[in-house]
C-alpha positions in Angstrom: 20.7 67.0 13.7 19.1 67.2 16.6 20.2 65.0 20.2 16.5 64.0 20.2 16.6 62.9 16.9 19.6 60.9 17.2 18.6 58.7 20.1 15.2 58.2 18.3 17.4 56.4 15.2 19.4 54.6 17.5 17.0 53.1 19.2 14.9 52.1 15.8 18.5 50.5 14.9 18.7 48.6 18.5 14.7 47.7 18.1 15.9 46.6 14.3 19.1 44.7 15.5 17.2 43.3 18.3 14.6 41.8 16.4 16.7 40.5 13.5 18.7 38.5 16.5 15.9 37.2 17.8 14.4 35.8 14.5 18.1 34.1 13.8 18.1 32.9 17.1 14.4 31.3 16.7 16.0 29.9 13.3 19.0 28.4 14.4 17.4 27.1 17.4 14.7 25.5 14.8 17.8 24.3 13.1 19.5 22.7 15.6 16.7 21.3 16.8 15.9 19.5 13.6 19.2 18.1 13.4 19.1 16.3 16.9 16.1 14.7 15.6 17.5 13.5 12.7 20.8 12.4 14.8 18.1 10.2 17.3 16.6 8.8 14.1 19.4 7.3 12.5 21.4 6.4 15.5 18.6 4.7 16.6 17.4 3.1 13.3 13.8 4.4 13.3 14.1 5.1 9.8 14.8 1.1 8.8 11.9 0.0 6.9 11.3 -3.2 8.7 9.1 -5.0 5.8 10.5 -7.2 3.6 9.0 -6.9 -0.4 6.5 -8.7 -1.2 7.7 -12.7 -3.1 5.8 -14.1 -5.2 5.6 -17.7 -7.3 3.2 -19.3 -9.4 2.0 -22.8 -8.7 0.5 -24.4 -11.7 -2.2 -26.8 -11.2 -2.6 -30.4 -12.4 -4.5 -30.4 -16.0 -4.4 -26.9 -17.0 -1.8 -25.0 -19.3 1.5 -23.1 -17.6 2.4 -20.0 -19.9 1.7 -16.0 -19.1 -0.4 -14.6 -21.2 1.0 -11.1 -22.7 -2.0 -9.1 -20.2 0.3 -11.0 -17.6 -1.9 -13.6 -16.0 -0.9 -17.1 -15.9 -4.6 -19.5 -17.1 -5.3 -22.5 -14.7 -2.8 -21.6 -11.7 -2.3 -20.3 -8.7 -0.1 -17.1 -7.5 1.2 -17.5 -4.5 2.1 -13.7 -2.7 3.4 -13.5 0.7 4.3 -10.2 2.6 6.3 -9.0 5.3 3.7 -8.0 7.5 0.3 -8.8 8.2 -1.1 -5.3 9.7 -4.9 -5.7 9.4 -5.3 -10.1 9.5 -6.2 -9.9 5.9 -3.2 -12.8 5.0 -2.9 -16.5 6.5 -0.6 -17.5 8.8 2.7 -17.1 6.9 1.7 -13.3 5.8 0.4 -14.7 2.3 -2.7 -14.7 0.2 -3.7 -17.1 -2.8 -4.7 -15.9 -6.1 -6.9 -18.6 -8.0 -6.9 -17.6 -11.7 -9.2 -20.2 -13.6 -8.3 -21.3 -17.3 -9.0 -18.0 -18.7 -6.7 -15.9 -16.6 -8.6 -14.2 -14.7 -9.3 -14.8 -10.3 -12.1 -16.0 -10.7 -14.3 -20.0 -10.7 -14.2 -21.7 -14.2 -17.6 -20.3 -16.1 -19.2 -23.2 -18.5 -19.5 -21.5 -21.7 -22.5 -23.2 -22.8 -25.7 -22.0 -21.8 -27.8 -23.7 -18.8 -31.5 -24.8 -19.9 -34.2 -22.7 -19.9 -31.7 -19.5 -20.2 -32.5 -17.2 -23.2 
């Protein structure tokens, strides 16, 4: 072999070396990086999920039945949800909401089931 053609392999192997150090370099420093974050996140409790799960109770209404139906709804009460948080003002003051369900079960006014006059 020649001298020329020696230093022409060394320096692809350099070039080689070189680059492989560099993209472990880029790596670990992606690595370590990463793993600061996370260290700030839990040391600092960003990760806590600050909203309490949702409780809910049923409040049954003077005159009407109290028993779940097997679909789930409870006929001629009201379901009483409150929530941790009340993000977009949707919920009253003590982060709940009212569900009305009439005597059929379903959130909705009571609907007579006999026909108004004059309706065909």
């Amino acid at each position: 072999m020649s001298k020329s053609t020696d230093t022409k392999n060394l320096s692809a192997r350099r070039q080689r070396r070189f680059l492989l150090l560099r993209v472990a370099v880029a790596f670990g420093s992606v690595c370590v990086a990463l793993l600061i974050g996370e260290l700030v996140v839990l040391l600092t409790g960003a990760n806590r999920d600050f909203r309490k799960l949702r409780t809910s109770m049923v409040i049954p209404r003077e005159g009407g039945p109290f028993e779940v139906l097997p679909c789930g709804f409870v006929p001629y009460a009201t379901l009483r949800c409150e929530y941790g948080t009340n993000p977009r003002g949707y919920f009253d003051e003590a982060c709940g909401i009212n569900h009305v369900f009439n005597s059929e079960g379903w959130r909705e006014e009571e609907h007579s089931v006999q026909k108004l006059d004059g309706t065909f």
